[in-house]
TORKE-172557 format. One line per field, with one value per residue (C-alpha): residue number from 0; residue in one letter; x, y, z. Coordinates in Angstrom, 3 decimals, padded with zeros to 6 digits. Example, Ala and Ser with C-alpha at 12.3 -4.5 7.8 and 13.67 -1.06 7.14 Angstrom:
BEGIN
resi = 0,1
resn = A,S
c1 = 012.300,013.670
c2 = -004.500,-001.060
c3 = 007.800,007.140
% end
This chain:
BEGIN
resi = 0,1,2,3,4,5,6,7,8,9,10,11,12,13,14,15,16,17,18,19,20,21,22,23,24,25,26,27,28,29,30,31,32,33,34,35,36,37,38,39,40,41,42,43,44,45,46,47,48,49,50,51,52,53,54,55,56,57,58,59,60,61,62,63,64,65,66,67,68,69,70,71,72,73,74,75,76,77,78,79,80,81,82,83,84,85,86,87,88,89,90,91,92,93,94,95,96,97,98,99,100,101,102,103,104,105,106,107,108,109,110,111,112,113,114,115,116,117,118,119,120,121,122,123,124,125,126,127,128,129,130,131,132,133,134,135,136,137,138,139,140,141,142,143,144,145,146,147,148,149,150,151,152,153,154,155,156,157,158,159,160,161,162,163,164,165,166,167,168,169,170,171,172,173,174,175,176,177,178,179,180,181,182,183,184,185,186,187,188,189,190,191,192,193,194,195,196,197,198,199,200,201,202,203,204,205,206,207,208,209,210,211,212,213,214,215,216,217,218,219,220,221,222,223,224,225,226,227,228,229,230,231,232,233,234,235,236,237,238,239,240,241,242,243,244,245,246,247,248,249,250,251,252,253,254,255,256,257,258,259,260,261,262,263,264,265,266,267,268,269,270,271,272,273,274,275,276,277,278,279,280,281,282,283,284,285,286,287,288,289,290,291,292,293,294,295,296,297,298,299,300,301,302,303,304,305,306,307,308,309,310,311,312,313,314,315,316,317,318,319,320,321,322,323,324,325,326,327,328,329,330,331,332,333,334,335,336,337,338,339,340,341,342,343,344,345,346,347,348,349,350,351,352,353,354,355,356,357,358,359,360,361,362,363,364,365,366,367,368,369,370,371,372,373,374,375,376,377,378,379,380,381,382,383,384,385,386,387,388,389,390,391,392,393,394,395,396,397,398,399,400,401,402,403,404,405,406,407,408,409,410,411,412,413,414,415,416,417,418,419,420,421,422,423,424,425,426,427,428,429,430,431,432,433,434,435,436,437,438,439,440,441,442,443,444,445,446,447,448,449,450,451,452,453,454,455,456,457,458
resn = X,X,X,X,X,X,X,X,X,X,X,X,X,X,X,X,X,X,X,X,X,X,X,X,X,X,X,X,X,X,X,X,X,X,X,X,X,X,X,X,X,X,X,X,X,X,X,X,X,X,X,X,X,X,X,X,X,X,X,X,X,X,X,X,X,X,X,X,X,X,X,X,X,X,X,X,X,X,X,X,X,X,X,X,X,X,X,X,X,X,X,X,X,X,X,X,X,X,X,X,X,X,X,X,X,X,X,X,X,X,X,X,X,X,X,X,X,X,X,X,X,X,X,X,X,X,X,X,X,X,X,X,X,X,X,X,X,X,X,X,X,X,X,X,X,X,X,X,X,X,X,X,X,X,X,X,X,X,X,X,X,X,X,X,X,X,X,X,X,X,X,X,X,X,X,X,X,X,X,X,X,X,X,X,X,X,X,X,X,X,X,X,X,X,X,X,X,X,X,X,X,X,X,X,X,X,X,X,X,X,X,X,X,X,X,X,X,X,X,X,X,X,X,X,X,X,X,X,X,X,X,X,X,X,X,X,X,X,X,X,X,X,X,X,X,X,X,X,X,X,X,X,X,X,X,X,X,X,X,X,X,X,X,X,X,X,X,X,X,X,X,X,X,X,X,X,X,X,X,X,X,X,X,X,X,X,X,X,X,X,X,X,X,X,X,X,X,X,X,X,X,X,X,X,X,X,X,X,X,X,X,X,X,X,X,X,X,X,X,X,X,X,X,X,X,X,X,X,X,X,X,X,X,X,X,X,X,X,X,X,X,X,X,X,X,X,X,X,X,X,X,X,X,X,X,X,X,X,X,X,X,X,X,X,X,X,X,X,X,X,X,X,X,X,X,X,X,X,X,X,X,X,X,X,X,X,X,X,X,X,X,X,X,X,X,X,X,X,X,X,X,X,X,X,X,X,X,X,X,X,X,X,X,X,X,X,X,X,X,X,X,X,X,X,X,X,X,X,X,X,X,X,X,X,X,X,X,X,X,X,X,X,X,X,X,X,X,X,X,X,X,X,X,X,X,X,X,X,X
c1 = 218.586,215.049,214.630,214.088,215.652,219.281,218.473,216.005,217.905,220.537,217.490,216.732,220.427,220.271,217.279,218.621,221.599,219.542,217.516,220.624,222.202,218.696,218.272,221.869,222.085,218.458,216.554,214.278,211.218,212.603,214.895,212.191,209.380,212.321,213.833,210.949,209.532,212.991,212.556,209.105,209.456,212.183,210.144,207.118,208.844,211.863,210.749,214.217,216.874,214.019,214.431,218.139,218.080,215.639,218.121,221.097,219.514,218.733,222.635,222.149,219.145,221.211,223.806,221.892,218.249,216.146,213.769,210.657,207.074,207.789,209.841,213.220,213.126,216.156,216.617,215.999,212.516,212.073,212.929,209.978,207.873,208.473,208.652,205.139,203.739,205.386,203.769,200.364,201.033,202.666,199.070,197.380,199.088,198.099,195.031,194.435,195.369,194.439,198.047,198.232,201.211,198.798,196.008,199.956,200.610,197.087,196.827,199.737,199.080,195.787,197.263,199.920,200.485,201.225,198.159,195.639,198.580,199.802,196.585,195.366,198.761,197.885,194.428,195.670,197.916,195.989,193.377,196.146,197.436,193.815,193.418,196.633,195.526,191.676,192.516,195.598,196.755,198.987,202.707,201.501,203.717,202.197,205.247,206.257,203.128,203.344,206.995,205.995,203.285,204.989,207.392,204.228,203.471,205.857,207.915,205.417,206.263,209.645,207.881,205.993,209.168,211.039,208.202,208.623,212.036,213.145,210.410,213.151,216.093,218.428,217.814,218.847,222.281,222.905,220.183,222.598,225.340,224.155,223.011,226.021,228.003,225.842,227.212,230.820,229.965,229.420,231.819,234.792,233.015,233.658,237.336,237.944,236.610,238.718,241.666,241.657,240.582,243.800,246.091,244.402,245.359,242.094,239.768,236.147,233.357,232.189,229.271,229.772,227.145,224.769,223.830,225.027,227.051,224.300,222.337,225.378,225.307,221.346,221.818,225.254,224.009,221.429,223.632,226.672,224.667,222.815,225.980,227.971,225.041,224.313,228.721,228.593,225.987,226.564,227.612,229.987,230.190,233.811,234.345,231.004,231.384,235.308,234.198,230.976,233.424,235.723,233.129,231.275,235.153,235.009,231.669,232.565,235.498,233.354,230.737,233.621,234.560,231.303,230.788,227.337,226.450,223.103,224.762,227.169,224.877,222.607,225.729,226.934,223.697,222.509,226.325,225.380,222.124,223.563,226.533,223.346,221.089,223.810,225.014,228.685,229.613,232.725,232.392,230.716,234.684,235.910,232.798,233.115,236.694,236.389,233.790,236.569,238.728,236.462,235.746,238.956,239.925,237.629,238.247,241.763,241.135,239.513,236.201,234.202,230.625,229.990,230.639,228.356,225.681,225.027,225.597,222.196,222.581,224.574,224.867,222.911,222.010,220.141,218.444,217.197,215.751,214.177,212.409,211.605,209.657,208.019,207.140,205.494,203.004,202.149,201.016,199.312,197.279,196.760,197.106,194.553,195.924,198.566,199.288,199.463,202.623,202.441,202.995,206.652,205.277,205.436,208.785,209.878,208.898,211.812,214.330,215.916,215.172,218.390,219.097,216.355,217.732,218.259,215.988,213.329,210.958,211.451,212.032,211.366,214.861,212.753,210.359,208.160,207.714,207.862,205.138,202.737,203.156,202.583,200.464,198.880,198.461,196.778,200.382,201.933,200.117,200.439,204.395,204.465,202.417,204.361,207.270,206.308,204.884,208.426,209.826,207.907,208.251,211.829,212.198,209.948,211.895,215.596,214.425,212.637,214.567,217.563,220.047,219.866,216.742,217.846,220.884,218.714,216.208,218.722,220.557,217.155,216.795,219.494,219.792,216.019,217.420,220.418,217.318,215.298,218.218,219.569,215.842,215.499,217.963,218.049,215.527,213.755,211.615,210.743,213.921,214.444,217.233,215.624,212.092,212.909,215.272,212.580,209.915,213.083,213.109,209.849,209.267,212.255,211.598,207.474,209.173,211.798,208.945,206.105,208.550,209.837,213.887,216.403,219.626,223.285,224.816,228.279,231.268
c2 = 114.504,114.794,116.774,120.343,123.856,123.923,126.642,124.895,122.566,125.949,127.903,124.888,124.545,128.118,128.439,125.476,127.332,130.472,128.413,126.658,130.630,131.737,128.988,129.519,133.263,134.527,134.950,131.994,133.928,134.622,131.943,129.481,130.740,131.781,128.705,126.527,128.596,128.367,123.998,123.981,125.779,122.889,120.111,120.843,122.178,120.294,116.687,114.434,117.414,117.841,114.643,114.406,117.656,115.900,112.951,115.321,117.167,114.790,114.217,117.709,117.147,117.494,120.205,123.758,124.287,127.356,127.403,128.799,129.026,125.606,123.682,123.370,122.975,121.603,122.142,118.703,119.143,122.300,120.287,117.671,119.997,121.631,118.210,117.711,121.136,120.630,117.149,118.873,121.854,120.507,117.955,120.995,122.618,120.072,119.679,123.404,123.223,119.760,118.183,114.308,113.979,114.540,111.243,109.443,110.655,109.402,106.465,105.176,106.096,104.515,101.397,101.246,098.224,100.203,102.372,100.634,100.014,103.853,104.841,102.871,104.113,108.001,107.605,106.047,108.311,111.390,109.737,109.287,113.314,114.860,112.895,114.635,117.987,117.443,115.244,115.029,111.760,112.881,112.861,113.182,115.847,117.261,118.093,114.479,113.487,116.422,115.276,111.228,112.490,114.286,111.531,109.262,111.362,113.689,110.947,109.623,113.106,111.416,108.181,110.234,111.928,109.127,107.523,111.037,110.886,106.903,106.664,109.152,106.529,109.639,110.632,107.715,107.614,111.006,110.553,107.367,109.574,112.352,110.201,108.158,111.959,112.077,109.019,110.082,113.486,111.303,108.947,111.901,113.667,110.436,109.971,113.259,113.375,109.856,111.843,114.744,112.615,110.361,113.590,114.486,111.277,110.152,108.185,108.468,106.664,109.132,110.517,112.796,115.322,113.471,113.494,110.019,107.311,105.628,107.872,107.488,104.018,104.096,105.938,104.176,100.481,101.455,102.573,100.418,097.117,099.268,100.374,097.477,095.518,098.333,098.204,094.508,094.401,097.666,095.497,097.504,100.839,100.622,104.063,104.589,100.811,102.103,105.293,103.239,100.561,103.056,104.626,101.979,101.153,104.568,104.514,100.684,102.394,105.216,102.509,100.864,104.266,104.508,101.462,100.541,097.063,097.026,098.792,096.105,093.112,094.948,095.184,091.684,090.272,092.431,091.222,087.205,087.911,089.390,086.619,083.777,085.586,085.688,082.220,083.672,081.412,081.747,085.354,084.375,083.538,086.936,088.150,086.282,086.584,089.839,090.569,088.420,090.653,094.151,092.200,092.065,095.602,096.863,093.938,095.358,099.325,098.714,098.705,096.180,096.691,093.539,091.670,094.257,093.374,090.326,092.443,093.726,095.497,098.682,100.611,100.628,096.803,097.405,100.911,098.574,095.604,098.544,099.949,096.991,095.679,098.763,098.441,095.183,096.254,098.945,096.470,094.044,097.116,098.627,095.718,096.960,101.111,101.387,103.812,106.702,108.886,111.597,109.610,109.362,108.817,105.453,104.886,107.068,103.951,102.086,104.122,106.710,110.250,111.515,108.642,110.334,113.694,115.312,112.219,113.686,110.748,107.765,104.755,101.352,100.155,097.226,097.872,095.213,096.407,100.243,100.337,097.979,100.152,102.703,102.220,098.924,096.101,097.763,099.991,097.242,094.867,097.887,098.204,094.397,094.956,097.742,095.418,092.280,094.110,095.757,092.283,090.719,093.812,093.887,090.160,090.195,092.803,091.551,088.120,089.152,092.890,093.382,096.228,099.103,098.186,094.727,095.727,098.735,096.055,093.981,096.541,097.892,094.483,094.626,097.764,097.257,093.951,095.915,097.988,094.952,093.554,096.727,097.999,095.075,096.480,099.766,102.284,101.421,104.341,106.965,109.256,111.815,110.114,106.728,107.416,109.660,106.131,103.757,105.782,106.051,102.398,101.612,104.451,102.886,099.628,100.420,101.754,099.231,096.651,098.517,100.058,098.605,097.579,099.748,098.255,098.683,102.215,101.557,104.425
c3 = 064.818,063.312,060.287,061.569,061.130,062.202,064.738,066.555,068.343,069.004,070.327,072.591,073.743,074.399,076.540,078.565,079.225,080.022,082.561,084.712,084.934,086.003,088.765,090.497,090.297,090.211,093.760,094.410,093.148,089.461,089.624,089.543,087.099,084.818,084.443,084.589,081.537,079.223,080.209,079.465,075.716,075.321,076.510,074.341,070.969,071.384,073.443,072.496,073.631,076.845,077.574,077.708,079.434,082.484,082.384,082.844,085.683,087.962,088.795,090.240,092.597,095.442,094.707,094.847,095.870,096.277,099.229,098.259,100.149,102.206,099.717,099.044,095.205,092.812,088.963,089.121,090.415,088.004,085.159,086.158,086.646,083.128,080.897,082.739,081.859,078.315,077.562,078.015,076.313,073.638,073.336,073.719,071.076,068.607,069.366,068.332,065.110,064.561,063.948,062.829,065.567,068.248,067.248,067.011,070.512,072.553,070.503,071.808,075.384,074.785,073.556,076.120,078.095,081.082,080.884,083.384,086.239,085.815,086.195,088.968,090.886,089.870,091.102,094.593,095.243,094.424,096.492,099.405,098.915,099.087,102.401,103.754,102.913,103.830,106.934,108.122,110.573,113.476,112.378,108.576,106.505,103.805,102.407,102.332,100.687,098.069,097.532,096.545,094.517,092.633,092.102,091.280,088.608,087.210,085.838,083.502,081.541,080.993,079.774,077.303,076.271,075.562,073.291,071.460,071.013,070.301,067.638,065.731,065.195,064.468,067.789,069.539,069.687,070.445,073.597,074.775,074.195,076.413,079.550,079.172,079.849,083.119,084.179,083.463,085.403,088.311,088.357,087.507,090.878,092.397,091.464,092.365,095.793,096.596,095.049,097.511,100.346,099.485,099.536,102.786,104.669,104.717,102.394,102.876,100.685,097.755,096.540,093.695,093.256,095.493,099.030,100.389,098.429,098.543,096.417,094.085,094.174,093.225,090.012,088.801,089.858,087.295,084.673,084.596,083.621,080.659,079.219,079.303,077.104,075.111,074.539,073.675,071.417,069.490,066.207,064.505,066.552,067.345,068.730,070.528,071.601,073.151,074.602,076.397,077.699,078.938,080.919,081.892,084.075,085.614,086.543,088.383,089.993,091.232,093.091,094.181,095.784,097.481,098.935,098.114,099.164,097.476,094.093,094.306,094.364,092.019,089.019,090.203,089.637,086.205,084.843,085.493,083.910,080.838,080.715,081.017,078.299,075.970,076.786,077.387,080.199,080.685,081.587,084.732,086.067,085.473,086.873,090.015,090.369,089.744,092.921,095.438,094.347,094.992,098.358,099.212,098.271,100.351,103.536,103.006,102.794,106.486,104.925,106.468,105.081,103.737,107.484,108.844,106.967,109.500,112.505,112.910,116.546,114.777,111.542,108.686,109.159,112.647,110.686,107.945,110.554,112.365,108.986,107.768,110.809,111.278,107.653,108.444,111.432,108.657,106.293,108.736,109.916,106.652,103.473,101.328,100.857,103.100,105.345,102.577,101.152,103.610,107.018,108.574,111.802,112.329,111.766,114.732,116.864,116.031,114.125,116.221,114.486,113.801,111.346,109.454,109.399,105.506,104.161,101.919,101.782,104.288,102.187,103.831,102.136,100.193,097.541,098.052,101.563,100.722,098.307,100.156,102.902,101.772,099.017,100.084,098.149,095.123,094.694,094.778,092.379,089.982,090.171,089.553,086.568,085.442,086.110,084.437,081.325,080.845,081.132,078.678,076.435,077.029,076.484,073.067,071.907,072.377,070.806,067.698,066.857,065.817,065.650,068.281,069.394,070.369,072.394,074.245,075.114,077.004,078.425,079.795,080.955,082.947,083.854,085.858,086.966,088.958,090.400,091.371,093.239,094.739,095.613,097.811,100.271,099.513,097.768,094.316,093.198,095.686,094.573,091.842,089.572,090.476,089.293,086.122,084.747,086.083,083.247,081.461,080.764,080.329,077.945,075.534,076.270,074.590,071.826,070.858,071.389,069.173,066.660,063.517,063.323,063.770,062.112,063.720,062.255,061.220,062.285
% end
């Protein structure tokens, strides 16, 4: 941990702890300001356990909201809102009274390599919400377009966080360690869930704490391919490099359990990608033997998702045509801005509403195609940036650093790889989990790049 009274990091744990009770047992009018308050004072005075705390959080987006004015709101969404509120006041803060940390803090952001994309993708979409409010197009929701702005930029508060925290190499581990608990949350829901459904006589696909496997598979198609580079290149870390390893299995078992095509293919191809960088080719057998083998599992459980894929008159396959076609007259009639973040309407021409039922934002199930419809071409030239600026950071990183920072530059690597590939068929950003770990990455990935070596701790 960073060098700071021993009771700090208590108070902070404390005043998390205070916030969770205060959000599931409070009404929805003190549950909220109470708890955003106690995650706000731990953002700004406390940014690396904030951070792991909005990390942790997001696994519960779906599990217990409190409906309040027009929104349904989730200690996920609280926690957002509070790292965002924290960031400022915590630059505020220092600013008063004239602290050194705070010239560290917007010099960075000023010499960030992500700074001119972020912004133009800010500025579009605040231009896209004020048109929702001020002039809204039939079937626009401003509740939708609220909802992906906030997810436009509310994130970037986790981006800031993590250039806080990883710039403290004591912190590091200990951040790893917590996130990597989220995952094992998940995947134990998981295993659970198949468990009882076994015992019932029936076996359904999983989800854990979230609201469709698929959701599951989003957030663990992310994390598996981080921690199994971060688990073989931790030189040294036996234990830590065990305990990753072991969960890293559980959380495989528990997308196995859900059935996610698109997490799937995201792992399988983040896995070959970390076998080629590392020039272990031999690994690419067990890897491929090793998807037959989930393929046939699941031809064998009766689970023929894979074959549907190329039946595109039913299921998910025919939703996904349907979305992505609408997707294109979208971008053929607007290519410049797109359509905007606020209007579902247009997809009710070709996807029948029900399949639309419980989604909070309607995702065109391809990024490319998602963001240029909705955001035109100028939102999606600026996640392209975004993405090939943490690529080359990413890449510089894991071939001139060594130690941590070297193995959490290819595990980044691959774990935005596994999002790339899964994000084609399936969502890539517009999503709570999925948009805190996208500024997740690119947050660590700036530091490792920008930050002197951090050599391997030894147990």
């Amino acid at each position: 941990m960073i060098a700071s009274p021993s009771y700090i990091p208590m108070i902070a744990l404390g005043l998390i702890i205070v916030g969770v009770f205060a959000f599931l047992l409070l009404p929805a009018l003190l549950a909220v300001p109470l708890s955003l308050l106690c995650f706000l004072t731990v953002c700004a005075t406390v940014p690396y356990i904030g951070l792991v705390w909005v990390l942790i959080s997001v696994i519960f987006h779906f599990l217990v909201r409190k409906h309040i004015f027009s929104f349904d709101v989730s200690i996920a969404d609280v926690s957002l809102l509070a790292a965002t509120l924290g960031v400022i006041g915590r630059g505020y803060w220092y600013g008063l009274v004239d602290a050194p940390e705070l010239s560290v803090i917007f010099g960075r952001l000023r010499r960030s390599p992500y700074l001119i994309p972020a912004l133009i993708l800010v500025v579009e979409a605040s231009f896209h919400l004020m048109r929702a409010v001020m002039s809204p197009a039939p079937g626009s929701s401003i509740v939708v377009a609220l909802r992906a702005y906030t997810l436009l930029v509310e994130p970037i508060s986790v981006y800031i966080l993590a250039l806080l925290s990883f710039r403290h190499r004591q912190n590091i581990n200990w951040i790893l360690d917590m996130l990597l608990l989220a995952g094992l949350l998940v995947a134990l829901g998981a295993i659970y869930q198949a468990g009882r459904d076994i015992l019932a006589g029936e076996l359904f696909r999983t989800r854990s704490f979230f609201n469709h496997p698929n959701t599951m598979g989003l957030f663990l198609s992310r994390m598996i391919p981080f921690y199994a580079a971060l688990c073989l290149l931790m030189n040294g870390q036996w234990l830590r490099r065990f305990l990753y390893g072991s969960v890293v299995v559980l959380m495989g078992l528990a997308l196995l359990l859900s059935g996610s095509r698109g997490g799937f293919l995201g792992v399988l191809a983040a896995l070959i990608l970390l076998a080629v960088i590392l020039r272990r080719f031999r690994w690419l057998i067990p890897v491929g033997v090793g998807a037959v083998v989930i393929l046939l599992i699941m031809t064998l459980a009766g689970e023929s998702r894979f074959g549907a894929l190329l039946d595109l008159g039913s299921g998910s396959a025919d939703t996904r045509w349907r979305i992505w076609r609408a997707a294109f007259e979208q971008i053929i009639a607007h290519p410049l801005l797109g359509i905007g973040i606020g209007n579902v309407a247009w997809l009710v021409k070709y996807v029948p509403r029900e399949r639309l039922v419980g989604a909070e934002i309607v995702d065109a199930h391809n990024f490319l195609l998602d963001f240029w419809s909705k955001l035109g071409a100028v939102g999606l030239g600026s996640l392209l940036a975004l993405l090939l600026i943490f690529y080359l950071l990413a890449w510089d990183s894991y071939k001139h650093k060594n130690g941590s920072y070297r193995a959490i530059a290819l595990a980044a690597i691959c774990s935005m790889t596994a999002a790339v590939v899964h994000g084609l068929v399936d969502a890539f950003y517009f999503g709570v989990p999925i948009a805190v770990f996208f500024w997740f990455l690119l947050g660590v990935v700036e530091v490792t790049a920008t930050s002197p070596d951090i050599p391997s701790q030894r147990e």
